[in-house]
C-alpha positions as CSV (number, residue, x, y, z in Angstrom):
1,X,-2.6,-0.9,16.6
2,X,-4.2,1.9,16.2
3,X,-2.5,5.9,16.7
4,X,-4.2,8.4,18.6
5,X,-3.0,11.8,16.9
6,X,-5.5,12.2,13.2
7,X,-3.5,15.0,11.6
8,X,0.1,15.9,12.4
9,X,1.2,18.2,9.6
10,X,-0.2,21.6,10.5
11,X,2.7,23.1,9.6
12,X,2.7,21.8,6.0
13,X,1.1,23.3,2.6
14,X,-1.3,20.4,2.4
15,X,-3.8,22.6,0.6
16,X,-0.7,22.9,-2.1
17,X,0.0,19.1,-2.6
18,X,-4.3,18.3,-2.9
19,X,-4.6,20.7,-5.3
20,X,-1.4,18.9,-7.2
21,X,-2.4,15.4,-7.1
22,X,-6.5,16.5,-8.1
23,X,-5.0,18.3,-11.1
24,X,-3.4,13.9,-12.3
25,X,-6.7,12.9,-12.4
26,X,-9.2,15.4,-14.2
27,X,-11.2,15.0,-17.3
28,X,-8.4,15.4,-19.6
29,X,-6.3,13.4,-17.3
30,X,-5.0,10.3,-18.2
31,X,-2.3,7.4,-17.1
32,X,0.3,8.8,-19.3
33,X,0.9,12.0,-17.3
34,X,0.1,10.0,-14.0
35,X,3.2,7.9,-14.8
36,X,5.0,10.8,-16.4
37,X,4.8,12.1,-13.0
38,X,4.9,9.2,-10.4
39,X,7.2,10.8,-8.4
40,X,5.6,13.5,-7.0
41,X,2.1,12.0,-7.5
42,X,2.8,9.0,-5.0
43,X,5.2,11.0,-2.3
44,X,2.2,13.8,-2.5
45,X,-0.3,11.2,-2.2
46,X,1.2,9.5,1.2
47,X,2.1,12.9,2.4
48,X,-1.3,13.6,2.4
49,X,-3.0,10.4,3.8
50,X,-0.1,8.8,5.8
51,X,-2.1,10.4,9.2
52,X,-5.3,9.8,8.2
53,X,-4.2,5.8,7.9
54,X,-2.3,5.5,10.9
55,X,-5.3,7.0,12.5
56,X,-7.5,4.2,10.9
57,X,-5.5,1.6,10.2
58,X,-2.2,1.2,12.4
59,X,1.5,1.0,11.3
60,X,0.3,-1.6,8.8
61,X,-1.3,-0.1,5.5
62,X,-2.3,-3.3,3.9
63,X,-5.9,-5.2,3.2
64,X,-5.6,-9.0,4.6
65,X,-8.3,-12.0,4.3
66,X,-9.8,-12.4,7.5
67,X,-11.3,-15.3,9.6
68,X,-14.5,-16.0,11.8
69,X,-12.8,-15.0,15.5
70,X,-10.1,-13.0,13.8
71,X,-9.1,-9.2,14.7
72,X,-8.1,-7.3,12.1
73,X,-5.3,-6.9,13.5
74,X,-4.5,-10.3,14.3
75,X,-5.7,-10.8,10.1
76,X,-2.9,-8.5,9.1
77,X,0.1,-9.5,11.8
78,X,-0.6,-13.7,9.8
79,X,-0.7,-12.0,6.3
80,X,2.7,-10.1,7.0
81,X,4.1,-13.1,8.6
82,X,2.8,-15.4,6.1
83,X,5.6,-13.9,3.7
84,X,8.0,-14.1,6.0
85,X,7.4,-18.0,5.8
86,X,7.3,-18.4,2.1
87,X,10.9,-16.3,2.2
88,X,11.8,-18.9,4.4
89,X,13.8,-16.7,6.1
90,X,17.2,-16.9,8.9
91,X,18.7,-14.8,10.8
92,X,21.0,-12.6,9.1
93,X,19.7,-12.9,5.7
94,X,19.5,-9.1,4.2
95,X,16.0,-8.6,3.1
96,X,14.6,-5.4,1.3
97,X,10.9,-4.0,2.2
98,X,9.6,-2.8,-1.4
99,X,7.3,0.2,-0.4
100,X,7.9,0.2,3.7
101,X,5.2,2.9,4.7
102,X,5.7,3.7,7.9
103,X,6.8,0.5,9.1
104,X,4.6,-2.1,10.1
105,X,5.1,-5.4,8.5
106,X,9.1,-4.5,8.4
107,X,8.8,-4.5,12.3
108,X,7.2,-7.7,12.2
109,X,8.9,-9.9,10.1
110,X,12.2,-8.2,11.4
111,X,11.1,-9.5,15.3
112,X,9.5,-12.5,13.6
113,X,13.2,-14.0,12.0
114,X,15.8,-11.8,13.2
115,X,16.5,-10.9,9.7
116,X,17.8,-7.8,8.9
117,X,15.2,-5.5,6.5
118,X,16.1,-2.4,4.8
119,X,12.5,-0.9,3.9
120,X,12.6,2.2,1.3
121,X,9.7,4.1,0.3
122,X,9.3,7.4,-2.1
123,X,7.7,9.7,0.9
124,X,10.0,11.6,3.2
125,X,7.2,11.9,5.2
126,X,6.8,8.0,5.8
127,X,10.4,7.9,6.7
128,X,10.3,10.4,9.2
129,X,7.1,8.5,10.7
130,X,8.7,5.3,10.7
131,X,11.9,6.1,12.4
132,X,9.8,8.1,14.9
133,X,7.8,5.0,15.7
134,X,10.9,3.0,15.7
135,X,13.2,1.3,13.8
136,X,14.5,-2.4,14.6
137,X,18.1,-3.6,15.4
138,X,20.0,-4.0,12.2
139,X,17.3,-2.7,10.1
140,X,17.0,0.9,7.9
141,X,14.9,3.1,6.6
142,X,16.1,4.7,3.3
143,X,13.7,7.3,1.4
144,X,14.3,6.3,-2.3
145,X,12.6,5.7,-5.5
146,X,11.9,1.7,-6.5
147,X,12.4,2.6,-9.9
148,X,15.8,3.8,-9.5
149,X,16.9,2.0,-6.3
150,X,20.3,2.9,-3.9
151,X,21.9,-0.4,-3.6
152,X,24.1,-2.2,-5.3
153,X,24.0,-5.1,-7.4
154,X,23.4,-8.4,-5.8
155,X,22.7,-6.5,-2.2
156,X,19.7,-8.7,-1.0
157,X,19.1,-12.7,-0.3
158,X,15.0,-12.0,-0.4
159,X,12.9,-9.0,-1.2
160,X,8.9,-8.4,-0.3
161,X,6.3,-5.8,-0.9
162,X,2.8,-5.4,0.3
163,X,0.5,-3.6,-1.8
164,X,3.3,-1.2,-3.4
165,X,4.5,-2.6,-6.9
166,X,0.9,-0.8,-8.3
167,X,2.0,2.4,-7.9
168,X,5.0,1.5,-10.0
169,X,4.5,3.7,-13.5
170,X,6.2,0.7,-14.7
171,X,6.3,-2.9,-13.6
172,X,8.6,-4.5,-15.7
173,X,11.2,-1.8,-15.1
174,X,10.6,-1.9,-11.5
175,X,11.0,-5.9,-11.7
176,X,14.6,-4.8,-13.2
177,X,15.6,-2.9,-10.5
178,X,14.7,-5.6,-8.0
179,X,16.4,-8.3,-9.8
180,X,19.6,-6.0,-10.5
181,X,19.8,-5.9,-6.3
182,X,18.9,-9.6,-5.2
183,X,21.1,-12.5,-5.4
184,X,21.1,-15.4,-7.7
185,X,18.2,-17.4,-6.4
186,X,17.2,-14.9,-4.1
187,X,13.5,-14.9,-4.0
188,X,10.8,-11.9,-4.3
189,X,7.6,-12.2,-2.5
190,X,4.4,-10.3,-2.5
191,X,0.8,-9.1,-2.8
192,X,0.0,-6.9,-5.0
193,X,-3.5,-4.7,-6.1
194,X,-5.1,-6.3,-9.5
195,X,-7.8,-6.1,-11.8
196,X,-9.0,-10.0,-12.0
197,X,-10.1,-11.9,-14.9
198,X,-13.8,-10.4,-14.4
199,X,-13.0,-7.0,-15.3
200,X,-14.3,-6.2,-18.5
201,X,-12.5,-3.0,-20.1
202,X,-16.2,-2.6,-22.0
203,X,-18.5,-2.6,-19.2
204,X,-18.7,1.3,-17.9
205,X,-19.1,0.3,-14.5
206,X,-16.3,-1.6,-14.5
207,X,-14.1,0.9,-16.1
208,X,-15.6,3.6,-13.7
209,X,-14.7,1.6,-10.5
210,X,-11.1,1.5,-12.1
211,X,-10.8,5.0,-12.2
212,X,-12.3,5.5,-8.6
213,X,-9.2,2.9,-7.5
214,X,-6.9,4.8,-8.8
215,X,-7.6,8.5,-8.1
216,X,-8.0,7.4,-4.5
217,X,-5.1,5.7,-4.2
218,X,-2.3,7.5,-6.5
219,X,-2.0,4.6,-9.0
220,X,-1.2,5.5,-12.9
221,X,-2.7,2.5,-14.7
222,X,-4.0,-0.5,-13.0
223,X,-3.2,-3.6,-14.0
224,X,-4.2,-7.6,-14.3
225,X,-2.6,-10.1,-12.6
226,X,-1.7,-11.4,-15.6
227,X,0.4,-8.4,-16.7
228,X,1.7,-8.5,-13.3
229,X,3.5,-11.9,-14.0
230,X,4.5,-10.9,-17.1
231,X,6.4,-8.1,-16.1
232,X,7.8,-10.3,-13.8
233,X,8.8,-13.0,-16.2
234,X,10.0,-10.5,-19.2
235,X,13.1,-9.3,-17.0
236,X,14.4,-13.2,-15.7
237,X,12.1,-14.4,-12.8
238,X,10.9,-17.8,-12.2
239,X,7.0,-17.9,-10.9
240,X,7.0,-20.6,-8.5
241,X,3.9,-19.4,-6.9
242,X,0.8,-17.4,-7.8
243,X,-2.8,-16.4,-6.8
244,X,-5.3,-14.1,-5.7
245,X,-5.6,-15.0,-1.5
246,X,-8.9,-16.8,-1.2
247,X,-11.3,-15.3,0.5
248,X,-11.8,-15.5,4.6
249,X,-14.9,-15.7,6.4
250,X,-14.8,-12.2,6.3
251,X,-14.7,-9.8,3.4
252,X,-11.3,-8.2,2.8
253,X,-13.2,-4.7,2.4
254,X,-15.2,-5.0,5.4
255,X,-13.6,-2.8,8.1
256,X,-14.0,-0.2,5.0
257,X,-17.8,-0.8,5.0
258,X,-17.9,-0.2,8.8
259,X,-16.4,-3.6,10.8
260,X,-18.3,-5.7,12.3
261,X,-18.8,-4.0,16.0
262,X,-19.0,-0.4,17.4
263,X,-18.0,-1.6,20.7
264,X,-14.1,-1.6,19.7
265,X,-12.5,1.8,19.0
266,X,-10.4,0.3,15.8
267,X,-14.0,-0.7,13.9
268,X,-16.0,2.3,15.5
269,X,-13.1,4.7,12.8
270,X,-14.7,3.1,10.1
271,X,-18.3,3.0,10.5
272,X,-20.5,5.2,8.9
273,X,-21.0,6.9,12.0
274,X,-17.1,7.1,12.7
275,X,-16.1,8.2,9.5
276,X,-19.0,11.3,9.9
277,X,-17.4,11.9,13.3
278,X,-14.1,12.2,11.5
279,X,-15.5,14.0,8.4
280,X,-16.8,16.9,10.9
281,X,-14.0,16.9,13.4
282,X,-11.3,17.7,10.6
283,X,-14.1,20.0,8.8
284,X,-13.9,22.0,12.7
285,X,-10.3,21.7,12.5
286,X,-9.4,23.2,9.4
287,X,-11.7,26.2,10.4
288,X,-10.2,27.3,13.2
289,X,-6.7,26.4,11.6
290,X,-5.7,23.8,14.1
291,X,-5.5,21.4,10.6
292,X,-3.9,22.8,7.7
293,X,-6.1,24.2,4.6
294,X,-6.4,21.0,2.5
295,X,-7.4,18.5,5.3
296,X,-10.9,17.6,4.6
297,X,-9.7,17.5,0.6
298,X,-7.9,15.0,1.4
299,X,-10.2,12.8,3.4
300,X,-12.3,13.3,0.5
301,X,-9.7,11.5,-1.4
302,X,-9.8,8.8,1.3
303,X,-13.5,8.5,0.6
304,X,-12.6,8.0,-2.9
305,X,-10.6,5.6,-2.2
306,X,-12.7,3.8,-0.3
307,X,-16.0,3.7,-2.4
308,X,-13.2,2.5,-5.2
309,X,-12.5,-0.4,-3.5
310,X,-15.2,-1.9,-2.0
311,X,-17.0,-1.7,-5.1
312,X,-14.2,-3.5,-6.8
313,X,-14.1,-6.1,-3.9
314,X,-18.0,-6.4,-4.2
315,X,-18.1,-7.0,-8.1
316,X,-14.8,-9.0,-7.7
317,X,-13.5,-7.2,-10.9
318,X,-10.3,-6.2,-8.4
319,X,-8.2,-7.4,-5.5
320,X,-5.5,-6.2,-2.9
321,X,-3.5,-9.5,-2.4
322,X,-2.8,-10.9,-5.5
323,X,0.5,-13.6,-4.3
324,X,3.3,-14.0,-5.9
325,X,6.3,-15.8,-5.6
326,X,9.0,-15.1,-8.0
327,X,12.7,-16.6,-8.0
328,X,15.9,-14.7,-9.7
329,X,16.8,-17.5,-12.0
330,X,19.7,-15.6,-13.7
């Protein structure tokens, strides 16, 4: 699951694009700028970390609920498949991957139904990745904005996304674009990051933990799931299905807090000890300029990232995989 190479672009300006997304999300910084400039905060953001989470992570960048006996690997192969099944999907159907990353789940659920998947995402960089690591018969990988998307109307029987729609500046707009491109009755699947109904935009904690969230992981404004469906019911879709995944045996945000076993390589990355190993082997890196300048900024942005969320998933004010099933009723 896991990829052996940490950082890849040496030959990038990473210090450049750290210093670009910090400057969304200072003092005077606030979601209006960060969704003036989506763009370039979100393809700068996965530019940056797209190494650093196939090193951790895999091909799949994605939270899943996990269960006593499960790996998480195993946890995130039944999540991705999971939508595959509520798309009830055959061969030949034209599916779109809403926010691809480098590949993962598209591979999957492509093997999984024979189904062919056209995944877009906003970084070049993710593109590059995925067709490196390989790219399924019949299926594409197309570097494009999902506010503005490249197909044309009516293109798609079914479209998914896995933790992507949040970085949208705009939901509802982003709804419009996926409704414009799948059929009449066509569905849209997915799981999307949420605040839940215990997030209270008075309690300083609370609002702190939001802004962790979202400095670590390029969001402009996150959202309830409550806005979430009615984004997606103010441009024409049905909701025939909706909830935050209960909870496994094990926590969601686990493997962030360490995993549950140094013995395995995949949960040694993200113990404490791990992710000090990590910490200092990019620190050497960058010092003798094996790693570009910028390198250990941006694990520091990982780091955000991660105290972000599991303090949301420990207060349960926020979660990774709120479901939806929405149907194009026009």
């Amino acid at each position: 699951m896991t990829q052996n190479t940490l950082i890849r672009r040496s030959n990038d300006n990473v210090k450049k694009e750290v210093s670009f997304y910090n400057s969304l999300f200072g003092d005077s910084k606030g979601a209006d700028q960060r969704k003036d400039e989506y763009k370039n905060l979100v393809s700068s953001y996965y530019s940056l970390v797209t190494d650093f989470y196939e090193y951790g992570w895999g091909q799949s960048f994605h939270f899943a609920n996990r269960f006593r006996g499960e790996t998480l690997a195993e946890s995130i192969q039944r999540h991705e498949s999971y939508l595959a099944l509520k798309m009830n999907l055959k061969a030949d159907d034209k599916v779109l991957d809403l926010g691809c990353g480098v590949g993962g789940p598209l591979r999957r659920i492509a093997h999984l139904t024979g189904a062919h998947v056209i995944g877009i995402t906003i970084s070049d960089y993710q593109i590059q990745r995925a067709k490196k690591i390989g790219v399924p018969a019949d299926c594409q990988f197309i570097q494009g904005d999902f506010m503005k998307l490249p197909f044309e109307d009516n293109s798609f029987d079914h479209v998914y996304t896995i933790e992507a729609v949040c970085h949208a500046p705009d939901k509802a707009k982003c709804f419009a674009e996926v409704i414009r491109v799948l059929k009449p009755g066509g569905s849209l699947v997915g799981y999307d990051w949420c605040l839940t109904d215990k997030y209270d935009s008075q309690n300083s904690v609370h609002v702190e933990t939001k802004r962790l969230i979202e400095e670590g992981d390029a969001l402009p404004d996150l959202k309830s799931t409550h806005q979430l469906l009615s984004d997606l019911k103010s441009v024409g879709f049905t909701i025939e299905e909706s909830r935050i995944i209960p909870e496994g045996d094990i926590p969601w945000y686990q493997p962030l807090k360490g995993g549950d076993s140094l013995l395995s390589l995949e949960n040694f990355r993200t113990t404490f000890f791990g992710r000090l190993l990590t910490h200092n082997t990019v620190w050497l890196l960058e010092k003798t300029r094996i790693a570009a300048q910028g390198s250990l900024a941006t694990l520091n942005i990982l780091e955000t990232a991660r105290d972000g969320v599991i303090r949301g998933g420990e207060s349960d004010i926020f979660t990774p995989y709120f479901f939806f099933l929405a149907r194009n009723s026009l």
